[in-house]
C-alpha positions as CSV (number, residue, x, y, z in Angstrom):
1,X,103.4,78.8,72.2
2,X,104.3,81.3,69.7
3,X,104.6,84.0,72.7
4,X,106.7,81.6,75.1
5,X,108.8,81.3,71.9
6,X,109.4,85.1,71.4
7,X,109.6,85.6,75.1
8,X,112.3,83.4,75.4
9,X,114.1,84.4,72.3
10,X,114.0,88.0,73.4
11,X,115.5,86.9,77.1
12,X,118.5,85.5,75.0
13,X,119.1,88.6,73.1
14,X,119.3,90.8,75.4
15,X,121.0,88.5,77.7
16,X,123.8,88.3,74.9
17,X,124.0,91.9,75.2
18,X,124.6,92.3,78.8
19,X,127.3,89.5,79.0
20,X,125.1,87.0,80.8
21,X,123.9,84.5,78.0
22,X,125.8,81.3,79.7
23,X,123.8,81.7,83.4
24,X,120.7,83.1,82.2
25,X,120.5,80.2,79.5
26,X,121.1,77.5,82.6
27,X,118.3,79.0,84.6
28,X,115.8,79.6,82.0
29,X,116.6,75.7,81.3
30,X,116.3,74.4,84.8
31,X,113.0,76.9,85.5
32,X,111.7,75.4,82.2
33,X,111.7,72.1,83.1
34,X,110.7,72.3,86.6
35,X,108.0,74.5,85.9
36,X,107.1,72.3,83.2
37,X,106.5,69.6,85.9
38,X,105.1,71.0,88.8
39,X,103.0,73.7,87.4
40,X,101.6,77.0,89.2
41,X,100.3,80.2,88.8
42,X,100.6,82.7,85.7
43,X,100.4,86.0,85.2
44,X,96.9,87.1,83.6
45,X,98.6,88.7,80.6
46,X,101.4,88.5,78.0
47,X,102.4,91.7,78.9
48,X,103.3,91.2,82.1
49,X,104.2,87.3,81.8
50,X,106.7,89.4,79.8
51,X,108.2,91.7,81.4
52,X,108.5,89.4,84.7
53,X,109.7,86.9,82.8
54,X,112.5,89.3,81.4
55,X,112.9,90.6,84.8
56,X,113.7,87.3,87.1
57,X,115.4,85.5,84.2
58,X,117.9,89.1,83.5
59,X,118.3,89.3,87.1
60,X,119.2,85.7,88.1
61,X,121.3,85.3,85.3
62,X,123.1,88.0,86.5
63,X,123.3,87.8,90.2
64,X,124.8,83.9,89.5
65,X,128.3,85.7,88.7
66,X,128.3,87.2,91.5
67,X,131.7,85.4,93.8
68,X,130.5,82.6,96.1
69,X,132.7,80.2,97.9
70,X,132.2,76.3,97.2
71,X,130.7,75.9,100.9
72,X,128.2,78.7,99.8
73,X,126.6,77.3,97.2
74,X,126.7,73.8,98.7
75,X,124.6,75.0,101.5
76,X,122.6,76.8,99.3
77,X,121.8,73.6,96.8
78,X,120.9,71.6,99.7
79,X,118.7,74.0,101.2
80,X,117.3,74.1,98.1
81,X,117.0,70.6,97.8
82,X,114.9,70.5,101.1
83,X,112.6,73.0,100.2
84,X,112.2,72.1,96.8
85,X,111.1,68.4,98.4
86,X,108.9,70.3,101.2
87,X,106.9,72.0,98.4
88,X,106.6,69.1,96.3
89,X,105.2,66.9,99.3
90,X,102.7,69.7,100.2
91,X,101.6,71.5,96.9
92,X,102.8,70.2,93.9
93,X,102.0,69.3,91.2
94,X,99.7,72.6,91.5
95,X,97.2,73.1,89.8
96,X,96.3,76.2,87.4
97,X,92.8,77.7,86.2
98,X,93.1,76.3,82.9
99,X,94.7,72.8,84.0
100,X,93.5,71.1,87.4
101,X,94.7,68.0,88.2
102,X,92.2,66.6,90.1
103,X,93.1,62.8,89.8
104,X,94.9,61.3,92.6
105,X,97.0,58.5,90.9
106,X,98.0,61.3,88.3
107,X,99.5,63.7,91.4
108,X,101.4,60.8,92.6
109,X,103.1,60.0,89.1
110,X,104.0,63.6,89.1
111,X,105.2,63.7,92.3
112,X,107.5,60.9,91.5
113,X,108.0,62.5,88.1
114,X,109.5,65.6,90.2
115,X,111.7,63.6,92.7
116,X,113.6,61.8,90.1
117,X,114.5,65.0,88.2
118,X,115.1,66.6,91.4
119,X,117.3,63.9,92.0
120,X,118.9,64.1,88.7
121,X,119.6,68.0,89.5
122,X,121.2,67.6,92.6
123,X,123.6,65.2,90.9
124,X,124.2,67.5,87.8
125,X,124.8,70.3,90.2
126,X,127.5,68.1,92.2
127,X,129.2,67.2,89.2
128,X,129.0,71.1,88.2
129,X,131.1,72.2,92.1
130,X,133.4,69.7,91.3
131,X,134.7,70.9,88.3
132,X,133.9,74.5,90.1
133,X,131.3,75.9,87.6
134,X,129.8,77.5,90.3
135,X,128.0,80.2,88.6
136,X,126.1,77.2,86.7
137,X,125.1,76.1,89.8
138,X,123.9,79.1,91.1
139,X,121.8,79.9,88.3
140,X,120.3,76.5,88.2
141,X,119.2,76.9,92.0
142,X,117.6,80.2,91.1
143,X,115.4,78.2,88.7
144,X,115.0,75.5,91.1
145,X,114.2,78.3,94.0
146,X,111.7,80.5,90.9
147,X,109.7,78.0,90.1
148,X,108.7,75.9,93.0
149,X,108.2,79.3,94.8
150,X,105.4,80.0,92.6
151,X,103.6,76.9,93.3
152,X,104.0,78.4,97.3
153,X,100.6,80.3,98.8
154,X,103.3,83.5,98.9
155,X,104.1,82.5,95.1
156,X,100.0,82.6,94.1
157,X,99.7,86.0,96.6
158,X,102.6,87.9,95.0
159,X,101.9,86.9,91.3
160,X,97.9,88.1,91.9
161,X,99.2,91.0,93.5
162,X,101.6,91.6,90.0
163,X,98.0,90.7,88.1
164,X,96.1,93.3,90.1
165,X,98.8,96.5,89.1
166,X,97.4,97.9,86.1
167,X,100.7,100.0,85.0
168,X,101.7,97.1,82.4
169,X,98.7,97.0,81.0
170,X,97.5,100.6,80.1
171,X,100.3,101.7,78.6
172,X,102.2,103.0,82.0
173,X,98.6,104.4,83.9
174,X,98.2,103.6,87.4
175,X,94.3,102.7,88.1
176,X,93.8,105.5,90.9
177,X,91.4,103.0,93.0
178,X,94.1,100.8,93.9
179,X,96.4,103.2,95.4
């Protein structure tokens, strides 16, 4: 807790600095909560939790003031509507090492736990075009699109492969047998 605390403390400071505080505050929200929900894989250390957590929360915070028209980021919301709903219908909630959910009437809740504030979402993030805060938007679908990617096979594949690099944990040494 105390870690998640400092990690996210740290993402707003430095966010501050670069000028992107307002989007990278909306997507550490939205993957907060969604995460919070459907669960997923994590990273083996604090380390690298970390510095990947720093990474994808700086870099969608940024890329989400980047120009995109209106029918853009509609497009994009509904695609990510659709595949946020395909994920949730085929692996979510998903389960972790420390946390399986292995009762069915408990995945169902949860499922319907996840529609709603999907649901809920998709109606902030209409109210949000309309008044064209589009960079809110975007930031929000990169939290939507972060954290039900990691509940994906490709999610658990990429964040084993991050798990398996040894440079974040030995002080910037590469293990030699994996390369």
């Amino acid at each position: 807790m105390l870690g998640s605390i400092l990690k996210i403390v740290l993402i707003l400071i430095i966010s501050y600095i670069l000028g992107i505080s307002g989007t990278t505050i909306v997507f550490l929200i939205t993957f907060i909560i969604f995460r919070s929900y459907i669960g997923g894989i994590h990273l083996g250390t604090y380390r690298k939790c970390l510095f990947v957590g720093l990474f994808l929360s700086l870099v969608s915070g940024y890329m989400s003031l980047f120009y995109a028209s209106k029918f853009l980021v509609l497009a994009l919301l509904i695609l990510t509507a659709l595949f946020s709903i395909y994920i949730t219908n085929k692996w979510v909630p998903a389960d972790t090492k420390n946390n399986r959910i292995k009762s069915k009437k408990v995945r169902n809740t949860r499922k319907k736990q996840i529609f709603f504030i999907l649901l809920a979402w998709g109606s902030f993030s209409i109210v949000f075009m309309k008044y064209r805060m589009l960079n809110i938007v975007l930031a929000s679908i990169y939290g939507v699109l972060s954290s039900f990617f990691l509940t994906t096979p490709y999610g658990y594949k990429i964040v084993k492969f991050i798990d398996s690099l040894s440079l974040l944990d030995k002080g910037g040494v590469m293990d030699d047998k994996e390369f």
